[in-house]
C-alpha positions in Angstrom: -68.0 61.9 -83.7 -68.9 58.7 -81.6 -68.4 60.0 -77.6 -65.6 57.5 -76.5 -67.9 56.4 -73.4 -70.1 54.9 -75.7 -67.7 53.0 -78.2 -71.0 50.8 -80.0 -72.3 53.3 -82.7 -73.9 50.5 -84.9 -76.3 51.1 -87.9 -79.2 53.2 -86.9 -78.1 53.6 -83.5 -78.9 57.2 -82.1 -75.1 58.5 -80.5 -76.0 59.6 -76.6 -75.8 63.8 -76.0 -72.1 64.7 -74.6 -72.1 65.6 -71.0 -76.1 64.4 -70.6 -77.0 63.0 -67.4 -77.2 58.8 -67.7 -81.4 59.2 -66.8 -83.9 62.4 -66.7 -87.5 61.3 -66.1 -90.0 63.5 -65.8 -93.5 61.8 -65.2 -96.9 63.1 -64.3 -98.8 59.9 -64.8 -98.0 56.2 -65.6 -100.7 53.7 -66.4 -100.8 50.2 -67.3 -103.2 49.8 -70.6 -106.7 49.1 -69.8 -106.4 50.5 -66.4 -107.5 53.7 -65.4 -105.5 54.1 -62.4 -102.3 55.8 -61.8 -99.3 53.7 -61.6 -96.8 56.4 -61.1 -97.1 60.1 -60.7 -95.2 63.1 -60.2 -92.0 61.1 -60.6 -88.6 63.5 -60.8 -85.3 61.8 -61.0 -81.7 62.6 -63.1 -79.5 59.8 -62.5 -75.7 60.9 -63.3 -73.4 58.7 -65.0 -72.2 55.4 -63.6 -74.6 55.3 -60.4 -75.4 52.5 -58.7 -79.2 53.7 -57.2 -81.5 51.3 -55.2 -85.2 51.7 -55.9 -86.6 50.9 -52.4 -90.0 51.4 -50.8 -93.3 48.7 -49.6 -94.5 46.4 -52.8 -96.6 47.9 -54.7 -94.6 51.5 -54.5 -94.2 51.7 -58.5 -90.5 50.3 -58.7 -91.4 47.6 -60.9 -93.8 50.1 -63.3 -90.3 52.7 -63.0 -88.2 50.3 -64.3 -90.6 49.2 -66.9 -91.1 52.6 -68.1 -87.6 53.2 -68.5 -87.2 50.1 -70.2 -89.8 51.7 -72.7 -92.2 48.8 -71.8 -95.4 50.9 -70.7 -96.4 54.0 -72.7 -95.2 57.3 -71.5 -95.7 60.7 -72.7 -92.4 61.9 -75.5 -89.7 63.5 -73.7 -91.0 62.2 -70.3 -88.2 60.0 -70.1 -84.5 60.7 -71.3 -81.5 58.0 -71.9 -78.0 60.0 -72.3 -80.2 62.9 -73.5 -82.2 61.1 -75.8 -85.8 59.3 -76.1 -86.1 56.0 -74.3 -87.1 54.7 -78.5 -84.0 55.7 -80.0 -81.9 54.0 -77.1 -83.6 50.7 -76.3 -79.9 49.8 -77.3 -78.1 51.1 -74.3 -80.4 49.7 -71.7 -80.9 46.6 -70.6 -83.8 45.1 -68.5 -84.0 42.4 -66.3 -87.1 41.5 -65.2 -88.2 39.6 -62.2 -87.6 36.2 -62.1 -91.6 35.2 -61.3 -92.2 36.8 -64.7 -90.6 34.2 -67.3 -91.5 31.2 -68.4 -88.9 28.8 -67.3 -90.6 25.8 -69.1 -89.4 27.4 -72.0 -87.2 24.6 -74.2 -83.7 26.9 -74.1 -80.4 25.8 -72.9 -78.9 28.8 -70.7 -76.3 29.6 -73.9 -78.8 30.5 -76.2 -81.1 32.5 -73.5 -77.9 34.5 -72.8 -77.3 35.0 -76.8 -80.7 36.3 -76.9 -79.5 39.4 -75.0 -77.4 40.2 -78.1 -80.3 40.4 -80.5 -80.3 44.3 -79.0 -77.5 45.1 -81.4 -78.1 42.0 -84.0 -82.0 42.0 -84.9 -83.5 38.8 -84.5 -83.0 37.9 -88.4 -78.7 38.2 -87.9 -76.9 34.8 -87.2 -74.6 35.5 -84.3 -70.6 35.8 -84.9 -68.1 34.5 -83.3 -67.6 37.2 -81.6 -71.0 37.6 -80.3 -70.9 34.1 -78.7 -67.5 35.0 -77.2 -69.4 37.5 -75.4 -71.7 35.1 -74.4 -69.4 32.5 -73.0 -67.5 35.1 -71.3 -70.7 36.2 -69.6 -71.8 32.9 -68.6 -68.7 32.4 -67.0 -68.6 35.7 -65.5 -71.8 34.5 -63.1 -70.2 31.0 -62.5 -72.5 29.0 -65.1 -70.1 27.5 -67.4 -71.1 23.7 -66.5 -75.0 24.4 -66.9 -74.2 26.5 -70.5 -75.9 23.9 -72.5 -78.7 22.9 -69.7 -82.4 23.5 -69.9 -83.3 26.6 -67.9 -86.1 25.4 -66.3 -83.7 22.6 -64.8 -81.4 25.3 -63.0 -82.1 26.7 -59.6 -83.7 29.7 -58.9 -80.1 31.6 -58.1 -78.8 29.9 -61.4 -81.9 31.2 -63.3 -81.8 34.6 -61.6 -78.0 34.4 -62.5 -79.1 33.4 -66.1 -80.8 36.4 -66.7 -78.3 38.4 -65.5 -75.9 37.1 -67.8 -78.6 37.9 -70.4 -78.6 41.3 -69.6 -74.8 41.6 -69.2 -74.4 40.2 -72.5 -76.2 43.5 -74.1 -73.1 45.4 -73.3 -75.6 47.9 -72.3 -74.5 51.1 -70.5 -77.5 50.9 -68.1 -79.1 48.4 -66.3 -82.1 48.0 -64.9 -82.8 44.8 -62.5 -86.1 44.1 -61.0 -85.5 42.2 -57.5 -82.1 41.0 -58.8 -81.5 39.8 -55.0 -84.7 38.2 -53.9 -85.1 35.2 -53.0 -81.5 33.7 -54.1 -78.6 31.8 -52.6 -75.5 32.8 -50.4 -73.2 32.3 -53.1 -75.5 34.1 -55.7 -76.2 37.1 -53.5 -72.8 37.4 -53.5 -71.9 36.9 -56.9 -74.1 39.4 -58.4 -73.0 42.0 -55.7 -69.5 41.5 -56.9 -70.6 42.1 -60.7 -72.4 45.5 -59.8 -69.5 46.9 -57.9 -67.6 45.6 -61.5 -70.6 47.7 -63.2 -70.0 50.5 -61.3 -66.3 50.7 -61.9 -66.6 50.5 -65.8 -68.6 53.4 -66.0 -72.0 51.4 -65.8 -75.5 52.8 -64.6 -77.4 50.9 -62.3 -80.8 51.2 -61.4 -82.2 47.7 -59.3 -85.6 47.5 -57.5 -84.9 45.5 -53.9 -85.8 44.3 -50.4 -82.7 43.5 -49.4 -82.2 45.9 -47.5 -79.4 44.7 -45.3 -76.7 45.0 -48.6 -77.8 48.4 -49.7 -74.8 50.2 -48.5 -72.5 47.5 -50.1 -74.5 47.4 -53.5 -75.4 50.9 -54.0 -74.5 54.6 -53.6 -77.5 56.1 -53.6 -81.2 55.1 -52.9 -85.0 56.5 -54.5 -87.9 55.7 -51.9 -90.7 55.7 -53.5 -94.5 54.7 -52.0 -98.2 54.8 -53.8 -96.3 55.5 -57.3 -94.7 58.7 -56.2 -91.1 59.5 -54.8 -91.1 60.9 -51.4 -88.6 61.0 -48.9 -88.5 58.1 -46.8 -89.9 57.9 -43.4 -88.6 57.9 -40.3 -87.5 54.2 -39.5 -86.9 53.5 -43.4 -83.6 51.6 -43.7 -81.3 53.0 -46.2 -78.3 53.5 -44.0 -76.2 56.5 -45.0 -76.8 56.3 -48.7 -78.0 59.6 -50.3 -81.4 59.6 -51.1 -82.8 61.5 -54.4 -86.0 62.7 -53.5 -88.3 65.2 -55.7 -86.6 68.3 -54.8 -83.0 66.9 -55.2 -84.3 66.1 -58.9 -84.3 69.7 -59.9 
């Protein structure tokens, strides 16, 4: 029987365990392939259901390499890393990744419609021509983040808060019940920063889990309800003089 919190059960998709936290990792060691150097180790979070957790700490603290192995984008050890109780491979469904802007091609020639369609293909497979339905989603999406005039523009004509709101409409599209958004805030517009901020408070309320990588560190306690620090690929407790207002912060021994 499908658990109601999770009402997609589509073919081959592997139903979440009842009662499981949203996110267990348990890492030792995390390297990128062909490098022999530790991205990430000794990393310990759980992540309860429909939290909204910053990943804060200086660049190069391992939020990025986190999030990718989450995402199931960087090799990790089996059982490392569980999604409602189950491996990160048999739930690439549920989760949804947005990566930072800086990392996609925006010459790409793709009007904003189809770039959001592609966050369907999750449940589709790239072979399935999209319903009706599935571009309903879509639409609704693209309007959702205020780009329903620039649906059929070329991406790399938008702005960089219309791109970075492209992507999120990508990633809402997945109907995932996590999301993970690398520097969703940096670098963007007023009216963008504020339109995303809305969105993950909507998350938040539907049940969603969010986990976002970010420097801005002035909206954390508006954004977010709890924070991870992490610094040199390990998660500490931050340092005196670290900014994370009175947000709870899950450190390694709150992980256990």
């Amino acid at each position: 029987m499908s658990d109601p919190r999770f009402p997609y059960g589509g073919r081959g998709h592997v139903q979440p365990l009842a009662g499981a936290p949203a996110l267990e990792v348990h890492l030792t060691s995390v390297q990128y392939p062909g490098d022999t150097r530790r991205a990430l180790a000794d990393v310990h979070l759980q992540v309860p259901v429909g939290a909204r957790v910053a990943l804060v700490g200086p660049n190069g603290a391992g939020k990025s390499t986190l999030l990718k192995a989450i995402a199931g984008l960087l090799p990790t050890p089996p059982g490392s890393i569980l999604i409602y109780g189950k491996p990160v491979g048999a739930c690439h469904h549920r989760v949804a990744y947005l990566a930072q802007r800086g990392e996609i091609d925006w010459r790409f020639p793709i009007s904003v419609r189809k770039l959001v369609m592609t966050g369907r293909y999750a449940h589709l497979g790239w072979l399935t021509r999209p319903s009706a339905a599935d571009w309903r989603i879509v639409d609704e999406k693209i309007e959702r983040l205020g780009l329903a005039a620039l649906a059929q523009q070329q991406i790399g004509e938008l702005s960089g808060g219309q791109q970075q709101r492209a992507l999120l409409a990508r990633a809402l599209a997945q109907e995932s019940e996590m999301l993970l958004l690398d520097e969703p805030l940096n670098a963007v517009d007023i009216d963008t920063r504020d339109i995303i901020g809305d969105v993950l408070h909507e998350l938040c309320q539907q049940g969603k889990t969010i986990l976002a990588a970010t420097h801005d560190l002035g909206r954390l306690e508006n954004d977010f309800d709890s924070a991870v620090y992490l610094y040199d690929g390990r998660v500490i407790p931050p340092p005196p003089g670290s900014f994370v207002g009175s947000l709870p912060v899950l450190t390694h021994e709150l992980a256990h």
